[in-house]
KOLZA-55880 format. One record per residue: y, z, x of N, C-alpha, C in turn; residue in three letters; chain. Coordinates in steps of 0.2 Angstrom, whole numbers, plus 5000, padded with zeros to 4 digits. Layout:
# residues N
nnorth,nup,neast,canorth,caup,caeast,cnorth,cup,ceast,resn,chain
Y,Z,X,Y,Z,X,Y,Z,X,ALA,A
...
This chain:
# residues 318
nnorth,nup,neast,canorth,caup,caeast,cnorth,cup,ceast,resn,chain
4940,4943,4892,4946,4945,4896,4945,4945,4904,UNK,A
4950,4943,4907,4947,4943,4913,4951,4949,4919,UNK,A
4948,4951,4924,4950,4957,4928,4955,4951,4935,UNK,A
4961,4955,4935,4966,4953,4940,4966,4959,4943,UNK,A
4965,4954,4949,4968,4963,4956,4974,4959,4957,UNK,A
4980,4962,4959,4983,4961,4966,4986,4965,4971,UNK,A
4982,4964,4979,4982,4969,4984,4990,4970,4983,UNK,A
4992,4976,4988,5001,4976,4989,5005,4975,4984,UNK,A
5002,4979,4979,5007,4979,4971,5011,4982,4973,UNK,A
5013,4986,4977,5019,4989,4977,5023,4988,4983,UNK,A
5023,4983,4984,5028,4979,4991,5031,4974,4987,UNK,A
5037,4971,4991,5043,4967,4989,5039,4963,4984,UNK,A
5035,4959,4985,5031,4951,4982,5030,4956,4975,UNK,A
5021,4959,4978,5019,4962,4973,5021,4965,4967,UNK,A
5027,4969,4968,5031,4969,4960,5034,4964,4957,UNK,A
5034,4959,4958,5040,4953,4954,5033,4949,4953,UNK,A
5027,4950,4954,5021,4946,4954,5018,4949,4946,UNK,A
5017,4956,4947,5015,4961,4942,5017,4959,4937,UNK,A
5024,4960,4938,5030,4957,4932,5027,4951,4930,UNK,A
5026,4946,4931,5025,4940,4929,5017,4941,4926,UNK,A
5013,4942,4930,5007,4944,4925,5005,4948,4920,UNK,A
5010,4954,4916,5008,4959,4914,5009,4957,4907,UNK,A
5014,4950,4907,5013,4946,4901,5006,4944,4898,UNK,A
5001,4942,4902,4997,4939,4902,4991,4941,4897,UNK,A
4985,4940,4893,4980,4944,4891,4977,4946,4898,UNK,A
4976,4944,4902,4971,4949,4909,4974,4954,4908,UNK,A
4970,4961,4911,4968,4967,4913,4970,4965,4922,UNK,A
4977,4968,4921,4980,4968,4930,4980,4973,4931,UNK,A
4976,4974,4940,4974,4982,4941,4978,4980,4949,UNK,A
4981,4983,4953,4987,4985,4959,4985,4990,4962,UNK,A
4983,4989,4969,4979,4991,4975,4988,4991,4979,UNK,A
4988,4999,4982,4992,5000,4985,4991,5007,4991,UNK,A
4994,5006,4994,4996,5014,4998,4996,5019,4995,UNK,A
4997,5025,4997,5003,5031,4992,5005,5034,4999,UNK,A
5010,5036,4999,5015,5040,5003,5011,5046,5000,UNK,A
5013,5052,5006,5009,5058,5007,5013,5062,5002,UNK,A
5011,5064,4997,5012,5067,4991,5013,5066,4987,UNK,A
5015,5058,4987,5017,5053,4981,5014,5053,4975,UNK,A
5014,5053,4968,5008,5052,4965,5010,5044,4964,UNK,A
5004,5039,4961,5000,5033,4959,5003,5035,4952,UNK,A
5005,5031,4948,5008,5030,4941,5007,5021,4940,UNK,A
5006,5019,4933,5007,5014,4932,5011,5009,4935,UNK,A
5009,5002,4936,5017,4998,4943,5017,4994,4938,UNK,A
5021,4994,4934,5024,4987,4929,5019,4986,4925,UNK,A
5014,4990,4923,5010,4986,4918,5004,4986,4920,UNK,A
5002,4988,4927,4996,4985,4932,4992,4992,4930,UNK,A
4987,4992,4930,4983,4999,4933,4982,5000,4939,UNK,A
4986,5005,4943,4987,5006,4949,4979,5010,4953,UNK,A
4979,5007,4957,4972,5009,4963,4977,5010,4968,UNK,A
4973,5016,4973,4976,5018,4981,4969,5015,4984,UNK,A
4972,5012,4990,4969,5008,4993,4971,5006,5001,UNK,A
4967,5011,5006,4970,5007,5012,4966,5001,5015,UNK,A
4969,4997,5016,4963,4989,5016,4961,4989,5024,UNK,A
4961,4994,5027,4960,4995,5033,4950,4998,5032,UNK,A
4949,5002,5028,4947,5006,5026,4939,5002,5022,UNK,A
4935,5001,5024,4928,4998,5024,4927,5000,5016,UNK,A
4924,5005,5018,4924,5010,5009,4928,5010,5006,UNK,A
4934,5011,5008,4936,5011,5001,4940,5003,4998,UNK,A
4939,5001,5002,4940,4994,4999,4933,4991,4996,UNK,A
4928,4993,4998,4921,4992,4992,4923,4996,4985,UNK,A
4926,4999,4986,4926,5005,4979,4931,5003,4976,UNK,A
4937,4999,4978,4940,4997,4974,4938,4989,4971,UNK,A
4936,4987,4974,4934,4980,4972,4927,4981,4968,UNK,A
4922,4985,4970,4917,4986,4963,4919,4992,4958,UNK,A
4925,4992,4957,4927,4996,4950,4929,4990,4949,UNK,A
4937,4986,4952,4936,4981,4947,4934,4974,4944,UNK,A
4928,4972,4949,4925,4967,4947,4930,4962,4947,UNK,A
4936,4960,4950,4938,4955,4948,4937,4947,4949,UNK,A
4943,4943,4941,4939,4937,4943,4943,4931,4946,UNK,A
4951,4936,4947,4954,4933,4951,4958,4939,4956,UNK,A
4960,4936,4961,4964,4941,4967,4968,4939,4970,UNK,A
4975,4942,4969,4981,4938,4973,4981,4942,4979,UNK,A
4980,4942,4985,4980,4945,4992,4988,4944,4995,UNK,A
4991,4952,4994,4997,4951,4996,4998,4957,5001,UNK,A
4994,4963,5000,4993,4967,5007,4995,4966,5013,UNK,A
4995,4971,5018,4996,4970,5024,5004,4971,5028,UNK,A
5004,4970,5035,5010,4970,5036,5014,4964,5037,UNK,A
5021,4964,5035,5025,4959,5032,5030,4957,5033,UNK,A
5032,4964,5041,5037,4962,5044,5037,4959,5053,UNK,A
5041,4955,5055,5040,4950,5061,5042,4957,5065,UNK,A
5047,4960,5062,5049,4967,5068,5044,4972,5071,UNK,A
5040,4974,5065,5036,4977,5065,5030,4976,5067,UNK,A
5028,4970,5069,5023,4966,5072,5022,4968,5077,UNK,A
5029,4965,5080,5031,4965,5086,5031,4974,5090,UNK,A
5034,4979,5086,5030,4985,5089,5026,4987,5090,UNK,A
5023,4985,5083,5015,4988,5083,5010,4980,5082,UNK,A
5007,4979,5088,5004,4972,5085,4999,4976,5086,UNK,A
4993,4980,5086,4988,4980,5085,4986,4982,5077,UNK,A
4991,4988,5075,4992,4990,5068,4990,4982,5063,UNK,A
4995,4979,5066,4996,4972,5062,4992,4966,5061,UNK,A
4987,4968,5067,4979,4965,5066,4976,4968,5063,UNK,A
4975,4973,5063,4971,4979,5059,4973,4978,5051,UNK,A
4979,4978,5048,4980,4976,5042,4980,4969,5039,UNK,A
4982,4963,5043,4981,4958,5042,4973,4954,5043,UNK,A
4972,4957,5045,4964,4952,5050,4958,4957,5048,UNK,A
4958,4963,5051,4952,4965,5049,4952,4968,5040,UNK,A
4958,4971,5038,4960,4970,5030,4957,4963,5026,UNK,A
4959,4958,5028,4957,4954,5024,4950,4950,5027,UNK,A
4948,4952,5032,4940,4951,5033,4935,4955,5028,UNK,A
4938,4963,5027,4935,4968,5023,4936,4966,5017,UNK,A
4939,4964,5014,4941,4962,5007,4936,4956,5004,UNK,A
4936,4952,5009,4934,4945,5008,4924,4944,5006,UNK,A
4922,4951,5011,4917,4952,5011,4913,4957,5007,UNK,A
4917,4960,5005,4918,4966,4996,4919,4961,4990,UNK,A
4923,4956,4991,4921,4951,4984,4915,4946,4984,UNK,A
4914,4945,4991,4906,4942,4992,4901,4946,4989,UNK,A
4901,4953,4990,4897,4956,4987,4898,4957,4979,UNK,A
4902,4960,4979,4902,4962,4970,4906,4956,4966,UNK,A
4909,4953,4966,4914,4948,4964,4911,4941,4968,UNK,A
4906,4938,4967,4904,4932,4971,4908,4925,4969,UNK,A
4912,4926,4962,4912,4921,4961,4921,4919,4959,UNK,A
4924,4927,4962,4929,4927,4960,4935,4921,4965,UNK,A
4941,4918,4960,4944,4914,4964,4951,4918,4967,UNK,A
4952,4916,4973,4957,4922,4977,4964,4915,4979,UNK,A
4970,4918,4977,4975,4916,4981,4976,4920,4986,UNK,A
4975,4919,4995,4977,4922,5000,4984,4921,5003,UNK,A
4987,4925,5002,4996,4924,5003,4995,4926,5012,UNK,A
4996,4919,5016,4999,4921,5024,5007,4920,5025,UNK,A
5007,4915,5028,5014,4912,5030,5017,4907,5034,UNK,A
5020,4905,5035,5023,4899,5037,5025,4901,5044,UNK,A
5024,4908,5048,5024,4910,5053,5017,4907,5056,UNK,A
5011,4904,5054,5008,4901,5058,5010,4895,5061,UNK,A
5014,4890,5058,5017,4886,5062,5018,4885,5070,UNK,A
5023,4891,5068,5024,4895,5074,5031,4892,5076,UNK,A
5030,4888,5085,5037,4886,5087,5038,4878,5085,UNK,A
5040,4876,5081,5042,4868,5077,5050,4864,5080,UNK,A
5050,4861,5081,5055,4857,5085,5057,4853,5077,UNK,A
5064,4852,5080,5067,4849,5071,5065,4842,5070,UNK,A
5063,4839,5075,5057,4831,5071,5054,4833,5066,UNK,A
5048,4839,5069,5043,4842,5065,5046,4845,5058,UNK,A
5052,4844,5056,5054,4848,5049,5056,4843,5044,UNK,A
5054,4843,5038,5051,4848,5035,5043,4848,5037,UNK,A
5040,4855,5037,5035,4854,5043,5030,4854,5034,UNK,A
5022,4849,5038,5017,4847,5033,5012,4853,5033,UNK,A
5007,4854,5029,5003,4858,5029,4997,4855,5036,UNK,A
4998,4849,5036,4993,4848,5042,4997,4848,5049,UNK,A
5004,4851,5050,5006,4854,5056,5001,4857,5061,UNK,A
4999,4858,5065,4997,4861,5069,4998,4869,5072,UNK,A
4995,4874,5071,4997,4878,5070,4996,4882,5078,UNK,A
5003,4885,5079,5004,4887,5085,5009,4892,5085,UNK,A
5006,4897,5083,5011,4906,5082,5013,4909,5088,UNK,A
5016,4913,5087,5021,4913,5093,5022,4921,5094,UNK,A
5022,4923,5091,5023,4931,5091,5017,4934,5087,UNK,A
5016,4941,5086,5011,4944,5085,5008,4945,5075,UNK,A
5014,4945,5073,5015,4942,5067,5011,4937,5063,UNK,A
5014,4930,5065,5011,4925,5065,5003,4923,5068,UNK,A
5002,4926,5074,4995,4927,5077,4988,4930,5070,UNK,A
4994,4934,5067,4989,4939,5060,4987,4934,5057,UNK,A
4993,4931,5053,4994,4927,5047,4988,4920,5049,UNK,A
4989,4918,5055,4985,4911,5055,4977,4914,5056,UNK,A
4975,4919,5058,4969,4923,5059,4966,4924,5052,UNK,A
4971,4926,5047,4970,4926,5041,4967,4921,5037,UNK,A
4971,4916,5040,4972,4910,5038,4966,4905,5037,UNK,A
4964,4908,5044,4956,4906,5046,4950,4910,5041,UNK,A
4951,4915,5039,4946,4918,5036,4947,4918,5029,UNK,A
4950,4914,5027,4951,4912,5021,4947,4905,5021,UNK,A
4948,4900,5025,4944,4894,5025,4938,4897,5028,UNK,A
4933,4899,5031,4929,4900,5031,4924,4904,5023,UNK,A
4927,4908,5022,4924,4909,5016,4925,4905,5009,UNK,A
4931,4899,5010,4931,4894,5004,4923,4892,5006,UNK,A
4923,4890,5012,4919,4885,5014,4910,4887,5016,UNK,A
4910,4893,5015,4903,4897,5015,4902,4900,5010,UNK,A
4903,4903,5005,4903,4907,5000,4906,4903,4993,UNK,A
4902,4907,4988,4904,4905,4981,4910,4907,4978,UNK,A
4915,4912,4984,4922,4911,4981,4926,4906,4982,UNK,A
4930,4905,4977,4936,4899,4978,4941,4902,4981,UNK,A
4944,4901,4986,4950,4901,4991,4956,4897,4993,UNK,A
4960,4898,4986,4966,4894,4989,4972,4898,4993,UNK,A
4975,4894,4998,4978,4897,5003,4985,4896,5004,UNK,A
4989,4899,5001,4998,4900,5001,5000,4901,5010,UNK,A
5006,4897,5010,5009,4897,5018,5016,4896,5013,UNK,A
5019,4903,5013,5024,4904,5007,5032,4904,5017,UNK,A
5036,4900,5014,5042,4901,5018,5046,4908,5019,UNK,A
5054,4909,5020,5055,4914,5019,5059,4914,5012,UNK,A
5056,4920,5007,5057,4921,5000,5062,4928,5000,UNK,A
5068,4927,4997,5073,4933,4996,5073,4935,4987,UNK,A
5076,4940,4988,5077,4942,4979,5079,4949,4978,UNK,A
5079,4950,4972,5082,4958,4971,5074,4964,4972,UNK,A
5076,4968,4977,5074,4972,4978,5069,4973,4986,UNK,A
5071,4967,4989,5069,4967,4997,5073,4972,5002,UNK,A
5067,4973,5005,5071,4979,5010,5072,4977,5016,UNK,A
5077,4982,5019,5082,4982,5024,5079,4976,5031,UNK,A
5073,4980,5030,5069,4976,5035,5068,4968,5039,UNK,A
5071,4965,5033,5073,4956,5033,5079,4955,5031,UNK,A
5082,4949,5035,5090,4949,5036,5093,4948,5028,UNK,A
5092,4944,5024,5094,4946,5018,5095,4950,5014,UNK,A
5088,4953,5014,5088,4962,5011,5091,4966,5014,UNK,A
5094,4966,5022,5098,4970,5025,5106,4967,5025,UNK,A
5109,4962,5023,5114,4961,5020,5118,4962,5013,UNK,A
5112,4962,5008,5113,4963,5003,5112,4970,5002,UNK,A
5111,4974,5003,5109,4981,5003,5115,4984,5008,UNK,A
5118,4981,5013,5120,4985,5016,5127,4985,5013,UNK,A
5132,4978,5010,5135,4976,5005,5136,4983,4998,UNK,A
5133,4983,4997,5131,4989,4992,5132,4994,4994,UNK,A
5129,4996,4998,5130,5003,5001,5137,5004,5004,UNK,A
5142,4999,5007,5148,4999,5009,5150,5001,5002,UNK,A
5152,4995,4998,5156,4999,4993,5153,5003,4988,UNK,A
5149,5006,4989,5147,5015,4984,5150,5019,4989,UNK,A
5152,5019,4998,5155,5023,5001,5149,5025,5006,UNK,A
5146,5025,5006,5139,5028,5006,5135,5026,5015,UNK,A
5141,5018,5017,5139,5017,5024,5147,5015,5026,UNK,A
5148,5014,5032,5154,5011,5034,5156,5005,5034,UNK,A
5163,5000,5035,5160,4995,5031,5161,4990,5040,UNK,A
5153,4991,5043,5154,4989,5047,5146,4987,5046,UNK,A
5146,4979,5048,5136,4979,5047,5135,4975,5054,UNK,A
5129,4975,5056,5127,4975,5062,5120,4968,5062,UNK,A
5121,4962,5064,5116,4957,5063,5114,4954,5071,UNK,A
5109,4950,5069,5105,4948,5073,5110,4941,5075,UNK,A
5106,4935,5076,5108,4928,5075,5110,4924,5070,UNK,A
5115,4922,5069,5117,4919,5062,5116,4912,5061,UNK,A
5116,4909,5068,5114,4900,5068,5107,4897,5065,UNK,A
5101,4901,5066,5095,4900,5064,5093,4897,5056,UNK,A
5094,4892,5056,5091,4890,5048,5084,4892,5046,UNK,A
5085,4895,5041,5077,4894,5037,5076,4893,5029,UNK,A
5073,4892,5027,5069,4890,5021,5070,4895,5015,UNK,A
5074,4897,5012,5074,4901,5007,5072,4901,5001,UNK,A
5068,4904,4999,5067,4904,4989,5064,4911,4987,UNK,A
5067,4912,4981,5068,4916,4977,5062,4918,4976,UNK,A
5061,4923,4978,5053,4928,4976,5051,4927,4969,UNK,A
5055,4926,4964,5054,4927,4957,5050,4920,4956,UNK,A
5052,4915,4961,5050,4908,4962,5043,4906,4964,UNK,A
5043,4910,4969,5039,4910,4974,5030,4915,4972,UNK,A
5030,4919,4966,5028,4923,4963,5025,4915,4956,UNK,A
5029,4915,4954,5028,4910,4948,5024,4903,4954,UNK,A
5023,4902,4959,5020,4898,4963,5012,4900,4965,UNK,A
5012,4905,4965,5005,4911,4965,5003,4909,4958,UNK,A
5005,4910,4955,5001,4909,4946,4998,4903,4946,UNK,A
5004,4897,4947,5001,4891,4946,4995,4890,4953,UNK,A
4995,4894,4957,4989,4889,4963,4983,4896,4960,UNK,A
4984,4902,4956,4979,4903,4954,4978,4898,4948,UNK,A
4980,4894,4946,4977,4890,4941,4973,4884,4941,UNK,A
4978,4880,4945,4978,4873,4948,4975,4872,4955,UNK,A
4975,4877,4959,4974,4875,4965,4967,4875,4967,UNK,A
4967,4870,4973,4961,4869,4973,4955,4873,4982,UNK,A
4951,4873,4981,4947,4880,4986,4948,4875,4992,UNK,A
4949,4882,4997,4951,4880,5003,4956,4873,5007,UNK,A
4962,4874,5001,4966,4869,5002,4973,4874,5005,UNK,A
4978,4872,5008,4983,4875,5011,4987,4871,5005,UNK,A
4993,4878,5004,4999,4874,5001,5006,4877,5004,UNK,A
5011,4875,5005,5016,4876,5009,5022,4878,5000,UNK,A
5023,4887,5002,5029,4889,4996,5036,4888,4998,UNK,A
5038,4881,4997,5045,4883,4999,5049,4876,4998,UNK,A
5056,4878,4999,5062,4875,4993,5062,4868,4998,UNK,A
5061,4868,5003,5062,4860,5007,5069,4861,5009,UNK,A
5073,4865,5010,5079,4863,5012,5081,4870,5017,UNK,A
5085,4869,5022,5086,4874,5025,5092,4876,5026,UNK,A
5095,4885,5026,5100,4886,5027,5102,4890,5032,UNK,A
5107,4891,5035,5108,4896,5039,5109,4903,5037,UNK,A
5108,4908,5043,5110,4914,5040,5118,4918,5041,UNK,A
5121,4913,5044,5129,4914,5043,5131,4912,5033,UNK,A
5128,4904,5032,5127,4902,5026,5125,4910,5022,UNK,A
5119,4911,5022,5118,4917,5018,5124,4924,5018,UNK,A
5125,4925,5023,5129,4930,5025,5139,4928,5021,UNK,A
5140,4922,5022,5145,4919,5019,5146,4920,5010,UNK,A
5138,4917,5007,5139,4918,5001,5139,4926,5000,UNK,A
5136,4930,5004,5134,4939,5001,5143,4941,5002,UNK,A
5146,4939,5007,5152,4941,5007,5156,4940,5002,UNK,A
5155,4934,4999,5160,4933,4993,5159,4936,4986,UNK,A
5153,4941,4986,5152,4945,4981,5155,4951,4980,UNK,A
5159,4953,4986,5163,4959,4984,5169,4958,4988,UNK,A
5176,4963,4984,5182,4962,4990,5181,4966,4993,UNK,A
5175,4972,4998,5178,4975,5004,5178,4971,5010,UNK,A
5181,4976,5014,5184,4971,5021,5178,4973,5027,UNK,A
5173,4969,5029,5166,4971,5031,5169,4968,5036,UNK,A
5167,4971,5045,5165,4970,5052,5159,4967,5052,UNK,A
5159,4962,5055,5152,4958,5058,5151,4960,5063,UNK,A
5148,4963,5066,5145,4965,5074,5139,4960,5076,UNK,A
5140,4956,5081,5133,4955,5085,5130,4961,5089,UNK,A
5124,4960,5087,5118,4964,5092,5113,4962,5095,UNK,A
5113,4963,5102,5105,4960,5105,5100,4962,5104,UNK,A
5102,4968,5102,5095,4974,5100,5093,4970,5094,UNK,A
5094,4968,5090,5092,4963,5083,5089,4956,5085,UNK,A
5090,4954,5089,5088,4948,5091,5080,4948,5093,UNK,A
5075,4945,5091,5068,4944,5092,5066,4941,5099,UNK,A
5062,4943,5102,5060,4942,5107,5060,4934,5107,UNK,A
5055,4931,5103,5056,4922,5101,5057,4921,5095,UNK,A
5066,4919,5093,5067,4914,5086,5069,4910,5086,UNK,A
5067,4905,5080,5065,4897,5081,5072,4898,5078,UNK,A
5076,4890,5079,5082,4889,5078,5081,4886,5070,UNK,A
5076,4883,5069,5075,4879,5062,5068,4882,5059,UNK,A
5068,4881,5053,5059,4884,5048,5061,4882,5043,UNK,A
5056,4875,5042,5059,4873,5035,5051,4868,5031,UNK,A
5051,4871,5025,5044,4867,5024,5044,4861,5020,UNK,A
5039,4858,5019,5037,4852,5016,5034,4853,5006,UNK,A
5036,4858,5003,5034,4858,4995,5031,4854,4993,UNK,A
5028,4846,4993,5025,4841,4991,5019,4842,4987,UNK,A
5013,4845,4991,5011,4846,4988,5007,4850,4984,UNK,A
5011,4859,4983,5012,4860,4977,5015,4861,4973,UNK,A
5021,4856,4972,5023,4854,4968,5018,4848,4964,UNK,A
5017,4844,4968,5012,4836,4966,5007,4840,4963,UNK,A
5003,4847,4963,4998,4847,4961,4997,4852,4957,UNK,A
5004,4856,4955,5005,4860,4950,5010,4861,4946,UNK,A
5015,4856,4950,5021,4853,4944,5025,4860,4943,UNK,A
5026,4865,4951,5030,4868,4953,5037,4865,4955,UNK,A
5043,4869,4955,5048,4869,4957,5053,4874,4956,UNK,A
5056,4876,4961,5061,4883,4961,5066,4880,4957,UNK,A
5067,4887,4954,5071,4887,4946,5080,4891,4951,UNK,A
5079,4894,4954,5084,4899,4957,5089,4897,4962,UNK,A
5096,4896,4960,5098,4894,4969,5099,4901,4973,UNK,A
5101,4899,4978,5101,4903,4985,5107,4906,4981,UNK,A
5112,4906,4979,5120,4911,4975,5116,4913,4971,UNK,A
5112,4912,4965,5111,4918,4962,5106,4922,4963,UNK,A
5100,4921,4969,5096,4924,4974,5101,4930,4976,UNK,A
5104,4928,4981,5109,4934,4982,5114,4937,4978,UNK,A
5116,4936,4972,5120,4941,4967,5116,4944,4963,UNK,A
5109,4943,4963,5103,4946,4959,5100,4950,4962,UNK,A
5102,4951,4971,5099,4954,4976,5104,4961,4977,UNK,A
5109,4959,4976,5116,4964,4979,5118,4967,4970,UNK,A
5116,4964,4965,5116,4969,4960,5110,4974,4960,UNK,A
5106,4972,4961,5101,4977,4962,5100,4981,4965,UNK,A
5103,4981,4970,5104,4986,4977,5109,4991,4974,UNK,A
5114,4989,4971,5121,4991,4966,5115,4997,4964,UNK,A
5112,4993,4960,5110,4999,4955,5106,5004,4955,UNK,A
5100,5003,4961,5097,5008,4964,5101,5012,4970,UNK,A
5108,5010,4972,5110,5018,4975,5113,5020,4969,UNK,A
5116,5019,4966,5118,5023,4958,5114,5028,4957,UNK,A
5106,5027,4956,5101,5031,4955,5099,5035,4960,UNK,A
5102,5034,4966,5099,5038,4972,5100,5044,4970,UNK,A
């Protein structure tokens, strides 16, 4: 039987990831935070571990309890917003996290094989020639965010390339689904949506820029593309997560609306607008599709009627 970690089990990805391996015969163990008084309980199936990946030692002690023989690395910080306030926070979880990590399964896990989840944010700024953009783009990050992820990115190829672990290295696009938080435009449409009609907020939502295309695919999809590059993929190779086609976020915002009849205010806000945002982000899927015989099962309509029932039904619970 074989030992599964995966970092940031209990972030957006990491839960629908859980899901999908708890099937599995592996022993899944899920490495996460706890909020100050929270208690740790099982996450989907996984045997949960507290773990701040900032944290030298205790990221030794989680990875020599469990020895694992595979690791899906999904930790860290995961918002462009929050990058941006806190960029050194963001190095520190991204960059020195997964330095510390890398060098804990050197030691005790020498042989284990890692998928390192970055992002497509190392690209960086890409002009629409450049789209769909290849994994041999040249990577040129733009914000503090992206600076993390491409830094990661690096230390991932380095120890494919030095060490006897196997390292394949996901540059996943932008991924929506049921249970994304407020923090990223879809999660904050679909939620907000929800919450207008429970009562619960006014029916006025407040957005960034709507013209901006990008790349969407379904977490549930994009989770199912994790398994297969733990399986097929091959060390120190990059593969780009994403649907190949690009939409707007007026588009996304258009389908969310036709999900309910309340009468919703659209406000612009400059306050919402990112210091640098590309007009286009859109990837090239080739080749892990060519080399895993991946493909997104989910369109973008039932992404967001699977996002906005969920939302539905966690404020029910609230």
């Amino acid at each position: 039987m074989s030992n599964v970690l995966v970092t940031g089990a209990s972030g957006f990805v990491g839960r629908h990831l859980v899901r999908l391996l708890r099937s599995s015969i592996d022993k899944t163990y899920g490495s996460t935070l706890r909020e100050s008084g929270m208690p740790i309980v099982e996450q989907d199936g996984a045997t949960a571990l507290v773990c701040d990946m900032t944290d030298g030692p205790t990221v030794r002690d989680v990875v020599r309890e469990v020895r694992p023989d595979a690791l899906y690395h999904l930790a860290g910080e995961a918002s462009t917003g929050k990058a941006w306030e806190n960029s050194i926070a963001t190095y520190e979880a991204n960059v020195i996290g997964t330095s510390l990590l890398m060098e804990a399964l050197q030691e005790f896990s020498p042989h284990c094989k890692v998928v390192l989840v970055t992002s497509a944010a190392v690209y960086g700024k890409v002009s629409g020639r450049e789209c769909p953009i290849q994994e041999s783009q040249p990577l040129r990050p733009v914000d503090p965010y992206g600076i993390s992820k491409a830094a990661q990115d690096s230390i991932g190829v380095q120890f494919a390339a030095s060490s006897d672990l196997e390292v394949v290295i996901a540059r996943p696009f932008n991924h929506i689904g049921p249970g994304q938080t407020t923090g990223f435009v879809v999660g904050k449409i679909t939620t907000r949506i929800a919450e207008i009609e429970m009562g619960v907020r006014d029916p006025v939502m407040e957005l960034g820029g709507l013209s901006a295309k990008r790349d969407f695919t379904d977490v549930r999809d994009v989770v199912s593309a994790y398994r297969l590059l733990m399986e097929r993929g091959r060390n120190g190779t990059h593969y780009n997560v994403a649907s190949g086609k690009a939409e707007s976020i007026q588009k996304v915002l258009q389908l969310a609306l036709a999900q309910t009849d309340m009468d919703i205010e659209i406000r612009a806000s400059e306050q919402l607008r990112r210091p640098i945002d590309l007009p286009v982000l859109v990837g090239d899927p080739s080749r892990l599709q060519n080399e895993t015989g991946w493909k997104p099962g989910i369109s973008l309509e039932q992404s967001i009627t699977d996002a906005i029932t969920y939302a539905r039904e966690e404020i029910l619970q609230r």
